[in-house]
C-alpha positions in Angstrom: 65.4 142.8 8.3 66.9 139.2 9.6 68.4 136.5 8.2 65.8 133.3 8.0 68.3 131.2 10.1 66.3 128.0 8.8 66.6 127.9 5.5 67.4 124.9 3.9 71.1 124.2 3.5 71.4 124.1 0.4 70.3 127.7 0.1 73.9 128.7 2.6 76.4 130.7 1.2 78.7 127.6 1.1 76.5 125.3 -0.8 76.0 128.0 -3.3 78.7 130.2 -3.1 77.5 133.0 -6.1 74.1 133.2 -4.2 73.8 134.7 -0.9 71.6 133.9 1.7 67.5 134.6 1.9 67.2 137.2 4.2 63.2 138.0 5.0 61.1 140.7 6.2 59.9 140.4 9.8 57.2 142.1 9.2 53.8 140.8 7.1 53.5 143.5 3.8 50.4 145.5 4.3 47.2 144.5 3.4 46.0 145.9 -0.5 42.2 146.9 -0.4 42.0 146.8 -4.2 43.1 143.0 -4.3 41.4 139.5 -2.9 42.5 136.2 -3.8 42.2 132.1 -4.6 45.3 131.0 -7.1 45.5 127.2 -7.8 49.0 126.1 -8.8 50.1 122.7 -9.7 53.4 120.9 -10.3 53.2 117.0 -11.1 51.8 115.5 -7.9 50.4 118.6 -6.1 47.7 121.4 -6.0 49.0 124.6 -4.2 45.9 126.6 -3.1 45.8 130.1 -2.5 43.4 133.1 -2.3 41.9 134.3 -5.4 43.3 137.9 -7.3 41.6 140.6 -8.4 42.8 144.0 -9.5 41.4 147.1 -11.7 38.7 144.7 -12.8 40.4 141.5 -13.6 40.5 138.2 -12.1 42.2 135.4 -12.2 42.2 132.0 -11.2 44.1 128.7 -12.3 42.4 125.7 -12.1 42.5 121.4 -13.0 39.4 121.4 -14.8 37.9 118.3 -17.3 38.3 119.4 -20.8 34.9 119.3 -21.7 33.4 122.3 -18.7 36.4 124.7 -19.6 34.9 127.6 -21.1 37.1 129.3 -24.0 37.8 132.9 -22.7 40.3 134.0 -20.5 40.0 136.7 -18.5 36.5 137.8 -16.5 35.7 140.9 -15.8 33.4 144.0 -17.4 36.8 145.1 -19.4 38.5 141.3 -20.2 36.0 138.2 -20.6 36.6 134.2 -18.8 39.0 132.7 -16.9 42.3 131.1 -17.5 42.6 127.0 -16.6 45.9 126.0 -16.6 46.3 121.8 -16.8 48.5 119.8 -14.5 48.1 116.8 -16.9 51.5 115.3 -17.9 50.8 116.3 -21.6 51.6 119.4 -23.5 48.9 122.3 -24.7 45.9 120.3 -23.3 42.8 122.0 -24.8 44.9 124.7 -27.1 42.9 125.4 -29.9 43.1 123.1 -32.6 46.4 123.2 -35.6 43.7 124.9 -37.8 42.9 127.5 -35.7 46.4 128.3 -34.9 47.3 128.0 -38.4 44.7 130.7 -39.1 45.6 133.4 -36.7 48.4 136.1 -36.5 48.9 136.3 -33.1 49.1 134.1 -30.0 49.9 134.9 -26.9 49.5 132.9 -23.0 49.2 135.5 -19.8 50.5 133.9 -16.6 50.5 137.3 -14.1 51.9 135.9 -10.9 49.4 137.8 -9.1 50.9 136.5 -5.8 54.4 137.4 -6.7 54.0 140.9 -5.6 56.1 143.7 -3.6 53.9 147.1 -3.3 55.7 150.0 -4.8 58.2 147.7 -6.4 59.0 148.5 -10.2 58.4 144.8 -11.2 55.1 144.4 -9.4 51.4 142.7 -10.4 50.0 145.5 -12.1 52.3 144.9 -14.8 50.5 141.9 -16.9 46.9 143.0 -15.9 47.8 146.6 -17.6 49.0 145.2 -20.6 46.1 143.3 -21.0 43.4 145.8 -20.4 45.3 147.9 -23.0 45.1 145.1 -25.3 41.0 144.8 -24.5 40.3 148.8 -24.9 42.1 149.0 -28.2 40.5 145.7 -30.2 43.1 143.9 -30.2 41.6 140.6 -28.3 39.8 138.2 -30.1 36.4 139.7 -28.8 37.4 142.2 -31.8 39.7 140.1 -34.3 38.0 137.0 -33.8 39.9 134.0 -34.6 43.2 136.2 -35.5 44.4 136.8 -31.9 44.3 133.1 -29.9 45.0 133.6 -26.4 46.9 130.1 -25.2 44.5 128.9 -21.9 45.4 125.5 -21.4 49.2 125.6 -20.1 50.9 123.2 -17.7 53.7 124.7 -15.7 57.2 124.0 -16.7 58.7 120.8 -14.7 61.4 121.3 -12.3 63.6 119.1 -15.6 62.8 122.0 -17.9 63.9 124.5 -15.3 67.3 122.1 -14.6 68.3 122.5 -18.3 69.8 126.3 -17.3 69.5 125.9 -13.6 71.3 124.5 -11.4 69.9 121.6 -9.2 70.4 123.4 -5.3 69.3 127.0 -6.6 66.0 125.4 -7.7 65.5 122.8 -5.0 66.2 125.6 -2.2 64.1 128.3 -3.6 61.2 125.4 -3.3 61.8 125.0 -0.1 62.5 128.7 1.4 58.3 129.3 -0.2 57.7 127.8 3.4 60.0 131.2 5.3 58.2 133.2 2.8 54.9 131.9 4.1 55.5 132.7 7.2 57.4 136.1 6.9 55.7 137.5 4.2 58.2 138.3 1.7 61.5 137.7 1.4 64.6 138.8 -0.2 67.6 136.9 -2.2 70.9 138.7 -1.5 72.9 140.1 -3.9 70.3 139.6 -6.9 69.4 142.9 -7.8 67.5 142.9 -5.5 65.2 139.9 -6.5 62.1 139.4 -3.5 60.0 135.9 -3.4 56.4 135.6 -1.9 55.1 132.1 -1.1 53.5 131.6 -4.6 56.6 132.3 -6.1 58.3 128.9 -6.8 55.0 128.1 -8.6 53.9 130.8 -10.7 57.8 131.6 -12.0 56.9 127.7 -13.5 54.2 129.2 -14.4 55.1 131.8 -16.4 58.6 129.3 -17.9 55.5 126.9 -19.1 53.6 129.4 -20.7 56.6 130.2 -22.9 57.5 126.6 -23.5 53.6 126.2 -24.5 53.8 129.0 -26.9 56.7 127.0 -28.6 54.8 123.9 -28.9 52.0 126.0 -30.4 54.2 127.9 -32.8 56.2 124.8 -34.2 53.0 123.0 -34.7 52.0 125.9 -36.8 54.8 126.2 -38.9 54.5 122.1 -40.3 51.5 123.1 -41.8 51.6 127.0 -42.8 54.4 129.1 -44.2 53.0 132.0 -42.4 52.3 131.1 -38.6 51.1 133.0 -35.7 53.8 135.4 -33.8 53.3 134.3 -30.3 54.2 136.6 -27.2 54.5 135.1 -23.5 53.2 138.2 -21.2 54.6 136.3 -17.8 56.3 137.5 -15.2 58.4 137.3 -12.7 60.6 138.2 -16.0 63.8 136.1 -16.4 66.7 137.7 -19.1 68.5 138.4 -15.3 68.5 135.1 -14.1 72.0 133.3 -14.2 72.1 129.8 -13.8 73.3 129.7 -10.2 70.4 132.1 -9.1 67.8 135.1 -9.4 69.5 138.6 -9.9 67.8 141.4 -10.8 63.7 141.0 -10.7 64.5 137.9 -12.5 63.6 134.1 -11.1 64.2 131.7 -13.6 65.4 132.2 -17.3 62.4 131.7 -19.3 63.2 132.3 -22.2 67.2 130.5 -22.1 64.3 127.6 -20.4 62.5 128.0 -23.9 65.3 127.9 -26.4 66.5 124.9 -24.1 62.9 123.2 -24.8 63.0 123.8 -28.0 66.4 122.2 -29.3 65.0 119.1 -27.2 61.8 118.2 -27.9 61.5 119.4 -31.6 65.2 119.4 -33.2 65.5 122.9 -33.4 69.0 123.0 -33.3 70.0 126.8 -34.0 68.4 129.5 -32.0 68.5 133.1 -32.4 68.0 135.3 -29.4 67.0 138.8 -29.7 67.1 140.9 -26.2 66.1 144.4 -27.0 65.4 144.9 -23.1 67.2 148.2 -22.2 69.4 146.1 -19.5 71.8 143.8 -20.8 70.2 139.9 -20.3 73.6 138.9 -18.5 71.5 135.5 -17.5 71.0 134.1 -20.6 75.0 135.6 -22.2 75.7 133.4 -19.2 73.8 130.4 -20.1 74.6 130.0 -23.4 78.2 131.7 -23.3 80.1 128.3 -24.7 77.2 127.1 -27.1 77.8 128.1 -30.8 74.4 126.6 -31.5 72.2 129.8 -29.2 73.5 133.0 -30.9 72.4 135.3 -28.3 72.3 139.1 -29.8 71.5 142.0 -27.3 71.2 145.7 -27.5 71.3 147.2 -23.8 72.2 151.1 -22.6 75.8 151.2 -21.8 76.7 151.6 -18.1 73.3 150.1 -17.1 72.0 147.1 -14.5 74.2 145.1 -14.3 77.3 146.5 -15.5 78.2 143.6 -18.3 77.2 143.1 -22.0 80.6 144.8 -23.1 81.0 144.6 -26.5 84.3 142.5 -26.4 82.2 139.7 -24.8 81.5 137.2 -27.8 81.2 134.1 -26.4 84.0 131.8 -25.3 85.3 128.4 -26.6 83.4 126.7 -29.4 80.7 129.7 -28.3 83.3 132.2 -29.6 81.7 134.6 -31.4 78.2 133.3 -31.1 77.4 136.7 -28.3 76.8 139.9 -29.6 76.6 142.5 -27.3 75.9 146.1 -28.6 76.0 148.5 -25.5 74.2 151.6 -26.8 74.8 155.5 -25.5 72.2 157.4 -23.5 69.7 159.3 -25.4 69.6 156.6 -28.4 66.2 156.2 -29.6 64.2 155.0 -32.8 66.8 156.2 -35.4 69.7 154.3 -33.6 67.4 151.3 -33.5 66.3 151.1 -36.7 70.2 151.3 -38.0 71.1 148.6 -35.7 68.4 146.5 -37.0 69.1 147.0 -40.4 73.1 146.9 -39.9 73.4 144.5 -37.1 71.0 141.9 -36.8 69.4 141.3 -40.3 73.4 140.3 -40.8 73.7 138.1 -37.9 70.2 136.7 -38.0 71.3 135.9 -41.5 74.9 134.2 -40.9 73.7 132.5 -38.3 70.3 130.5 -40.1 68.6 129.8 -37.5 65.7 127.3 -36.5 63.6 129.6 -34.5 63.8 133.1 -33.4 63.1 134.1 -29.8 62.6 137.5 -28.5 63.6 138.9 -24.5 61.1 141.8 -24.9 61.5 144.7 -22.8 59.7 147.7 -22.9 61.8 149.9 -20.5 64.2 151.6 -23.1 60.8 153.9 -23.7 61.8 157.3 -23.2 59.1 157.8 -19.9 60.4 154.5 -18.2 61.5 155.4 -14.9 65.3 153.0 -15.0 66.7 154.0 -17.8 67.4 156.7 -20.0 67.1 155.5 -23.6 64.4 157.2 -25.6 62.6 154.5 -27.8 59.0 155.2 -28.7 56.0 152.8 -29.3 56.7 153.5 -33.1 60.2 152.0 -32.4 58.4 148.7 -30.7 56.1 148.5 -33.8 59.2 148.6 -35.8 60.4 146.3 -33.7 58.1 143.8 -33.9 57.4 144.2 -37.5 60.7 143.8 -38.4 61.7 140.7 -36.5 58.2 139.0 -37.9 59.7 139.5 -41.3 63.3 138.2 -40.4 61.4 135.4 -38.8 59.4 134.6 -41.8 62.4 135.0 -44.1 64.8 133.2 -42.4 63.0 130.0 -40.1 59.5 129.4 -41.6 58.2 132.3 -39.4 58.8 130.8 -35.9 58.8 133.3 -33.6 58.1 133.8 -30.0 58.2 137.1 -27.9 59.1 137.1 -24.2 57.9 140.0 -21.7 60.9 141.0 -19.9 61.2 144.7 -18.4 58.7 148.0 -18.6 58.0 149.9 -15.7 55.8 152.5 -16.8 52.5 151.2 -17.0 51.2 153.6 -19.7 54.3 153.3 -22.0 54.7 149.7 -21.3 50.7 148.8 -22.2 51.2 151.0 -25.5 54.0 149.6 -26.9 53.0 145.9 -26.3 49.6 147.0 -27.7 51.9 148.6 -30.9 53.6 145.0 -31.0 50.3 143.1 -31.3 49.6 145.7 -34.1 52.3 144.8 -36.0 51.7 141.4 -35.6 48.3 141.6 -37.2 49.7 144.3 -39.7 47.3 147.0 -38.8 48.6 150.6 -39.1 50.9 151.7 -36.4 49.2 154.5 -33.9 52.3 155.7 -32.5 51.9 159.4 -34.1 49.1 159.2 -31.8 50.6 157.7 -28.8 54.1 159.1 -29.0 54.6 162.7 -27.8 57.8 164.0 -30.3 58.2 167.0 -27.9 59.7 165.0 -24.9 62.2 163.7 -28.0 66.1 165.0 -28.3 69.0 164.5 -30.3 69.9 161.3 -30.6 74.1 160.9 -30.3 74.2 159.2 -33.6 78.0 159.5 -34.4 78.5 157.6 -30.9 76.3 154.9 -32.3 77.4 154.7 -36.0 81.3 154.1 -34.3 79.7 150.9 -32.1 77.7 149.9 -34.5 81.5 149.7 -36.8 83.7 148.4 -33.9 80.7 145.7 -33.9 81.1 144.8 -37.3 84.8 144.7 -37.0 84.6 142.5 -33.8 82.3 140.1 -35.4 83.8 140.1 -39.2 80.7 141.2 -41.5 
């Protein structure tokens, strides 16, 4: 391991003192049999061309394609059908299906992969999106099956680097553009103090990628909502994730803070003043507390394990100046699971969510408080995601015209995490949960309830309801 001595100066220690140096790995990472690429990426005046991926059976390919040869599916293979085409064209959602459509379904949801933005044996690695979706395929819940209630968003342009500047800061952005060129050329390299956080050469562009599929999915679900009191739930399954991501830099498997980028997007281009964030990711989302620590208009709400990655979300931290009191942090102990869940849900959030009236609702899903995720040691089930995800359709629906939009964060375990985004898709359509069939009650312990029931009162007290 060696510093890249040519980095861009901007990228120094003293230009950005909170984020350290790119360091990069001499060596090239080893070639993967199972995968083969060609990825197109675009921002607004250039085409970034790289192999083509394929892995277990899926591939994937982004292309600047006229409107009238796209074909409608996504995915291609024997298992998941087409290919997604992603626009570079200056206007929003080219190609989405039209309001009616969307106004008709129950779910939508965009995949952006990042296929290229890949360490082998690294946690937060490619498999992660392709799994999810082949789950999603085997148990009929694609629109093969459901037909026009599941939408898949194709047509998504990447976010700008103006979207990514309204939580980022203008050097952190600028450099990690420009160290894509080290990581060319090394193979892989590594930001410093963030978690760690590693970077391939396609992953400037497809961590836009997977910010403009979230934007996209707002633009999709507000255009809903003027014309139906019940729109679709939508659910971004991108990566690199981004609840990490502070706005001076990456930390912890996290590029750039899509969904803080969303809820950003979202006040600006349609008025939605007040946004409710729920993070239910078993690591606190100290990037987006960060970003929206002094805004009373973002009520950022998250439920993390105590004494986990990366060591804040206290629960004295509310917020600061006219943002006082618009954080909630609610650290929970080890070994809570679906009971302590469901009573923060009911006695927590429901409260907030109310007090609060918000515009829109936006979710930092993560999957790796499930009880067989390796980094944690929360015990949720899929049951508790369908809950979950029930639930927060419902507050959604009750409280801001049922504008909603899920987030992929963490989930490590493939198995677990394909299950319990497949139970979340469920509950958007509002078919019968399967998790008496998925969920395995003999791996299942006491939960420390009294410990819970005391934080779940201090937060009350803290907060005043």
């Amino acid at each position: 391991m060696k510093s890249v001595s040519s980095l861009p100066a901007m990228m120094s220690a003293a230009a950005t003192p909170t984020l350290a140096n790119f360091t990069a790995m001499t060596a090239s990472r080893p070639a993967v049999p199972s995968i083969q690429c060609n990825l197109l990426f675009y921002d607004r005046h250039h085409v970034y061309s790289h192999k083509k991926y394929s892995k277990n059976g899926i591939t994937i390919k982004y292309t600047d394609l006229p409107k009238h040869i796209r074909p409608e599916k996504g995915y291609s293979s024997s298992s998941v059908r087409g290919t997604i085409y992603c626009s570079n064209h200056k206007e929003r959602n080219v190609g989405l299906p039209s309001d009616h459509i969307a106004v008709g379904a129950k779910v939508i949801y965009a995949a952006a992969p990042a296929m290229g933005h890949n360490q082998e044996s690294h946690p937060e690695c490619n498999s992660r999106v392709p799994a999810i979706l082949t789950a999603l395929e085997k148990m009929n819940l694609t629109s093969k099956f459901r037909g026009s209630d599941v939408v898949e968003v194709q047509n998504f342009r990447p976010a700008t680097t103006d979207d990514i500047g309204s939580v980022h800061v203008g050097p952190y952005i600028s450099g990690l553009e420009k160290a894509m060129d080290q990581a060319l050329e090394k193979g892989l390299i590594f930001i410093d103090g963030s978690g760690p956080t590693y970077a391939t050469s396609t992953t400037f562009q497809e961590s836009l990628l997977a910010a403009g599929a979230g934007i996209s999915l707002v633009d999709s679900v507000v255009a809903a909502s003027r014309v139906s009191k019940d729109p679709p739930v939508a659910f971004a399954l991108i990566r690199p994730p981004g609840h990490h991501a502070v706005p001076k830099g990456a930390m912890g498997f996290c590029v750039f803070g899509n969904i803080a980028i969303a809820a950003r997007y979202a006040q600006r281009m349609h008025g939605l003043k007040r946004v409710f964030i729920i993070d239910f990711d078993v690591h606190h989302g100290n990037g987006t507390n960060d970003a929206f620590y002094e805004d009373p208009d973002i009520f950022f709400l998250s439920t993390h394990q105590a004494g986990s990655y990366p060591g804040t979300g206290k629960i004295d931290q509310i917020g600061c100046g006219s943002g006082e009191g618009s954080t909630l942090n609610l650290p929970l102990p080890g070994g809570s699971g679906d009971t302590a869940m469901r009573t923060v849900f009911d006695e927590v959030i429901v409260p907030c969510a109310q007090r609060f009236k918000p515009d829109i609702i936006l979710v930092s899903a993560g999957y790796d408080a499930h009880l067989l995720d390796p980094l944690a040691s929360l015990q949720f089930t899929t049951g508790t995601y369908y809950m979950l995800a029930s639930s927060i359709k419902q507050l959604a629906k009750d409280l801001c015209g049922g504008r909603c939009v899920f987030f992929l964060e963490g989930g490590y375990n493939l198995s677990s995490l394909s299950n319990s985004v497949a139970e979340s898709f469920r509950a958007f359509l509002g078919d019968r949960s399967l998790a008496s069939v998925l969920d395995d009650p003999s791996y299942l312990h006491e939960e420390p309830l009294k410990k819970v029931k005391q934080i779940i009162e201090k937060v009350k007290h803290i907060h005043s309801f």
